[in-house]
N, C-alpha and C positions, 0 to 999 in steps of 0.2 A: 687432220681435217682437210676436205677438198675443197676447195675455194674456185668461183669463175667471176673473174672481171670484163665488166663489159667496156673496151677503150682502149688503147695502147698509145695513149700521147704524152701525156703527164702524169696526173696523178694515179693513172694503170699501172705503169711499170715502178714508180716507186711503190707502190700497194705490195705490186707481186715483186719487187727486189725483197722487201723487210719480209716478208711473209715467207720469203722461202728460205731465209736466213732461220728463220723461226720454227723452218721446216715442214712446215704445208706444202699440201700438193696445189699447185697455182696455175690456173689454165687463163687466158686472157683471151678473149677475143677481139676483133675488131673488124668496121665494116669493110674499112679501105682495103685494098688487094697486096697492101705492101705498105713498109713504114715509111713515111712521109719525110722529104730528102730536098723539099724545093725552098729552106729559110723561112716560109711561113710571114708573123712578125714580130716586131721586136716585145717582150715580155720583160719582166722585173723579179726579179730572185732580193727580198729583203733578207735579214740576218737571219732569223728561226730557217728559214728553205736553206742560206748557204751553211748553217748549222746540219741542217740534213743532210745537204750536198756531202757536206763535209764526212760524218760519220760511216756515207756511201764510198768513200773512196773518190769521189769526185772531183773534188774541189779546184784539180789544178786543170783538168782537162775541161772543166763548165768555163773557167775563166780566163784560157786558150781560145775560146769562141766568142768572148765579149763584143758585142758590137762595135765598140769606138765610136761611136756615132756623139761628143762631147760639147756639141756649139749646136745653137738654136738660133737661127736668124728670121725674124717673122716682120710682116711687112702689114701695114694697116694705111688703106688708102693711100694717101699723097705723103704721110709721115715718112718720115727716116727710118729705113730697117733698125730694128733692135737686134741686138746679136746679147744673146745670153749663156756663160758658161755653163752647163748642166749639169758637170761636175761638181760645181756648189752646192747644186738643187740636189742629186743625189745626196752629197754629204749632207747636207741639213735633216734629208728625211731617214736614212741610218748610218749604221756603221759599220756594213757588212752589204754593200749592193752590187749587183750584177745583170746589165743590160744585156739577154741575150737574143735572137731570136728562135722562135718558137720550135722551129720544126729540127734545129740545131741540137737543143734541149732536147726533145722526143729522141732525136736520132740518138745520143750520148745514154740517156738511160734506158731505151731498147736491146746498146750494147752492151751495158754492164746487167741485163735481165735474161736475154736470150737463150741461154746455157741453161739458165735452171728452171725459169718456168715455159711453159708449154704455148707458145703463141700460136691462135689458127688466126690467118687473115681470110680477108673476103669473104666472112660469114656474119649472123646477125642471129639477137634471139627474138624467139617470134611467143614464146609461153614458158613460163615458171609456176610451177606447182607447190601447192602448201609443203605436198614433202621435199623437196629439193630437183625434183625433175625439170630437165629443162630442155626446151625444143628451139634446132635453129632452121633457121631460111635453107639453110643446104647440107651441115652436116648430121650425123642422127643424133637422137635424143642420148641426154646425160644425165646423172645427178651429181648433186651436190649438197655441201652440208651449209654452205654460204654462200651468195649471191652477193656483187657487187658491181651499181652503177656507176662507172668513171667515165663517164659516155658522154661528159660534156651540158649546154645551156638544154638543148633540144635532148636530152637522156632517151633512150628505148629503155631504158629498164626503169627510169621512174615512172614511164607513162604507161607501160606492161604494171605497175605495183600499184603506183599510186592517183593514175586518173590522167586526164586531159592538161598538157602543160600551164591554158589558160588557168587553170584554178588556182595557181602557184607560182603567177610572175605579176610584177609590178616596173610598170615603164617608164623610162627617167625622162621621156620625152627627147630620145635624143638616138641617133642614130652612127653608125661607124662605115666605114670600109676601107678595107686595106688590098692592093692590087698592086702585082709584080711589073713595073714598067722598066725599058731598058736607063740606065744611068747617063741618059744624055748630056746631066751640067758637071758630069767627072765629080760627084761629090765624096770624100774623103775627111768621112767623121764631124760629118757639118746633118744639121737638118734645114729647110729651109720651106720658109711656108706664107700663106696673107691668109689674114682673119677678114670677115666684116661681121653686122649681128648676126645670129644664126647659124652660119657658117665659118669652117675651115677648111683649109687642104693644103698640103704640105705631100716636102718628098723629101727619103732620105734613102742613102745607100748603108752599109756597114762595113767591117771589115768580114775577108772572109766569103763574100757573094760577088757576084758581077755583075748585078744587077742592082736596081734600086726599087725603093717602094713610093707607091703614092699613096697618102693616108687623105681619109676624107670626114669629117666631121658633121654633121648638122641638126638642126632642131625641126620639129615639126608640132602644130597644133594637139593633131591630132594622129592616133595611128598609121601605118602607111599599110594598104591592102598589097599581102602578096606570100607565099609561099618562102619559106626560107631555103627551100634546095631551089627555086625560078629564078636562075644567073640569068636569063633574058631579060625579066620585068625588074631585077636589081637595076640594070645596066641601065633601065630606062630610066627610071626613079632617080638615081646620081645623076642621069643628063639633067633633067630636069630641074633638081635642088641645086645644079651647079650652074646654070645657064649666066649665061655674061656679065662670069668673074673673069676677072684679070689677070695678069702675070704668066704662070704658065697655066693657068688650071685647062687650058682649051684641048692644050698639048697633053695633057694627062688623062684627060676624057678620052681623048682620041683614042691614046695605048691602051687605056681601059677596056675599050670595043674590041683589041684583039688579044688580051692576055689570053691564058687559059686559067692564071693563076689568080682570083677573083674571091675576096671574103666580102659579106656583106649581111651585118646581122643588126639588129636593135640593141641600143644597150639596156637590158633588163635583168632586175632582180628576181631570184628564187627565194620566193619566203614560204616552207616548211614550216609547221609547228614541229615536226620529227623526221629524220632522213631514216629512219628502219623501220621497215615492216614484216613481221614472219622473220625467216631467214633472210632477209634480204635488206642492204644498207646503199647509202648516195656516199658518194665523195668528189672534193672538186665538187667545179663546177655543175655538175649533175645532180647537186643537193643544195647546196648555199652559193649559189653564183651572182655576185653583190654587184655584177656589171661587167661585157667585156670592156677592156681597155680603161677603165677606171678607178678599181677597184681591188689593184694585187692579187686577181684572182688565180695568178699561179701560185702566187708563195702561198697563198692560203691552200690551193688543192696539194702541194707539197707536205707541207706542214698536216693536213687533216689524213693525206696518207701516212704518214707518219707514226699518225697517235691511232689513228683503227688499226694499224696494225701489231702497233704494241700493246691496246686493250684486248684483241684478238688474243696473245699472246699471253697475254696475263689471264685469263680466263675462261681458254678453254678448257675444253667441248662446246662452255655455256656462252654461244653469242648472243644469247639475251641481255647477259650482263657485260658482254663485251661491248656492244651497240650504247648501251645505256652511257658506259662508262667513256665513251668517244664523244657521245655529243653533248655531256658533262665537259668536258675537256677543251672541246673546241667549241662550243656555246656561243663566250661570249666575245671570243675574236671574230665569230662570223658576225653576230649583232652590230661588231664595232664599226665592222668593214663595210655594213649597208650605209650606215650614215657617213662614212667618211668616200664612198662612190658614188653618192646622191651630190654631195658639196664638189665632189671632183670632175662632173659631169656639167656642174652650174659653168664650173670656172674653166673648163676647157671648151666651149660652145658659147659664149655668154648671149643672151637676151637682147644687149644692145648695146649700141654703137658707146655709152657709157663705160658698160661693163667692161668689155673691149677694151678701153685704155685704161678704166682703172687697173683689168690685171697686165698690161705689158707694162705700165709702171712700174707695178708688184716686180716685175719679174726684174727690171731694171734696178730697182732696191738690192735684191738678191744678190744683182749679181755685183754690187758695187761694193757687197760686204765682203770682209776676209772670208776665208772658210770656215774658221774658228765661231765666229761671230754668226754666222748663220747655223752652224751647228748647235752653241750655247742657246741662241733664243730658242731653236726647234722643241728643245730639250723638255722647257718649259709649256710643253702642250703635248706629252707624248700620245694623248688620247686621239689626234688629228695627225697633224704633219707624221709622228714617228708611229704612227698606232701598231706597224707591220712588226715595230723592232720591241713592241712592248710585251709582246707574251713571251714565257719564259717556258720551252722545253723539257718536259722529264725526259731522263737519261733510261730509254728499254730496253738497250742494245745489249744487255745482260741476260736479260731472260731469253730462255727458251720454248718454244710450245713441246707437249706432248700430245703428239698432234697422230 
């Protein structure tokens, strides 16, 4: 079977590593002109992804790139910085975690795909056909017996399938951005940040970069007007929501005006009643995107690469039944992961000046527990804290396609 993935960042290249192990023909495209090489930011690999990692051959080189980044110092008004170990915080929420950054992770499974499936950069699809024809922005037309969006929050291939993105997201009232700024305070596995209500913004560096990030957080009433590719009207929008905060945040607006390297998106939910249509399936965030940044939406588009492509595997020719048997499988991990990035969106943004200290308190509990003891209690709620570590992986690395 031939197969074309639209994406090459995450859950693309784990798509087309399994699928070509399975022995389909695997084309991937992607917009960018080349795979992405500038760190990105930092993402979450829970147990089932490093289970993936794992059965890829990867494991020791994913965790060769670890961030480091292990102390969290966060500052609330005139209070006494809090410094919290984050390495309890991971342990507590599995047993298998791995802080990487994002574009580390693409580059790593790029390289272990390259060879065997067929990657065009700098192209895009512009039309898919009931039969499997498909048209792009600049190379010609193709077919194919599968189609698959891995194309991220904003997909072209679910809004080429299934309609206008508005139909299909749900907004947490909260906003992100993350922006490449030089590592001026020499930081070395530290993050370091000040909340007030509404807002945050924090900077950390990692191991492995030269640089550092400044992360920015905040709440709004109501929507904010603006175009998701207009880095212009972002830039203004951050001035704006950040104005005469304290600490460094001045100094970070500033860098911000001349990165080139600039993410800035909403945190919003994709809620599908079904990621397949015809020949054509979501994965990742391009189907069930529970929030960036709050919602393990990598380990989840790991993990749902995964299992479409061992349902694939198990069932061809018939992607009817491959499709079925994938969002059976991954269902109710996506379900779980909207409610627990709606709770995670509360609690890293809070409301108010309340909320605020009730979680750096939280956080100072944490971290005052052994590890043990914050692991035990977690245990005890795996449907929240450990939700990422609670689904359990079927083993398809067996089967074959006759493809």
């Amino acid at each position: 079977m031939r197969v074309l993935i639209s994406g090459a960042s995450i859950a693309g290249p784990v798509l087309a590593y399994w699928l070509s192990k399975y022995r389909f023909e695997v084309t991937v495209v992607e917009r960018a002109p080349s795979p992405r090489k500038t760190g990105g930011h930092a993402v979450d690999l829970f147990r089932p992804a490093m289970q993936v990692v794992g059965k890829m051959g990867l494991r020791e080189v994913v965790r060769s790139k670890v961030t480091g980044t292990d102390t969290l110092v966060m500052r609330r008004g005139n209070a006494k910085p809090v410094t919290v170990d984050l390495r309890k915080v991971y342990t507590a929420a599995s047993d298998d975690h791995v802080e990487i950054m994002r574009d580390h992770l693409a580059e790593i499974l790029y390289d272990a795909t390259s060879r065997e499936a067929e990657y065009v950069f700098a192209d895009s699809i512009t039309s898919i056909s009931a039969d499997g024809e498909v048209t792009f922005e600049h190379g010609p037309p193709r077919r194919f017996d599968v189609i698959v969006g891995a194309d991220g929050l904003h997909s072209n291939v679910r809004s080429l399938t299934f309609g206008p993105e508005a139909s299909f997201t749900t907004w947490l009232g909260t906003y992100v951005s993350v922006v490449s700024v030089p590592n001026y305070l020499g930081l070395n596995g530290a993050m370091e940040g000040i909340g007030q209500a509404g807002r945050i913004a924090a900077i950390y560096s990692a191991a492995h970069m030269d640089d550092a990030r400044a992360l920015f957080l905040f709440r709004t009433p109501e929507p904010l007007d603006y175009h998701y590719r207009d880095v212009v009207r972002q830039k203004q929008l951050l001035r704006q929501r950040f104005a005469g905060m304290g600490w460094e945040v001045p100094r970070l607006l500033a860098a911000a005006e001349e990165t080139e390297t600039f993410y800035f998106d909403s945190i919003t939910q994709l809620r599908l009643d079904t990621w397949s249509r015809g020949r054509v399936t979501l994965v990742g965030d391009a189907g069930y995107c529970p929030g960036p940044v709050v919602g393990g939406s990598t380990s989840l588009a790991v993990v749902g690469a995964y299992i479409l492509a061992g349902e694939l595997a198990r069932y061809a020719p018939d992607y009817h039944a491959a499709f079925a048997a994938y969002e059976r499988e991954i269902g109710d991990y996506v379900r779980r992961s909207r409610g627990f990035a709606a709770g995670a969106a509360n609690m890293l943004v809070p409301a108010s000046e309340f909320h605020l200290w009730a979680i750096v308190r939280a956080a100072q509990l944490i971290d005052a527990l052994p590890a043990w003891a914050g692991r035990a209690l977690a245990k005890f709620n795996a449907k929240t804290i450990r939700l990422h570590d609670a689904i359990e992986l079927e083993d398809y690395t067996t089967r074959q396609a006759t493809s």
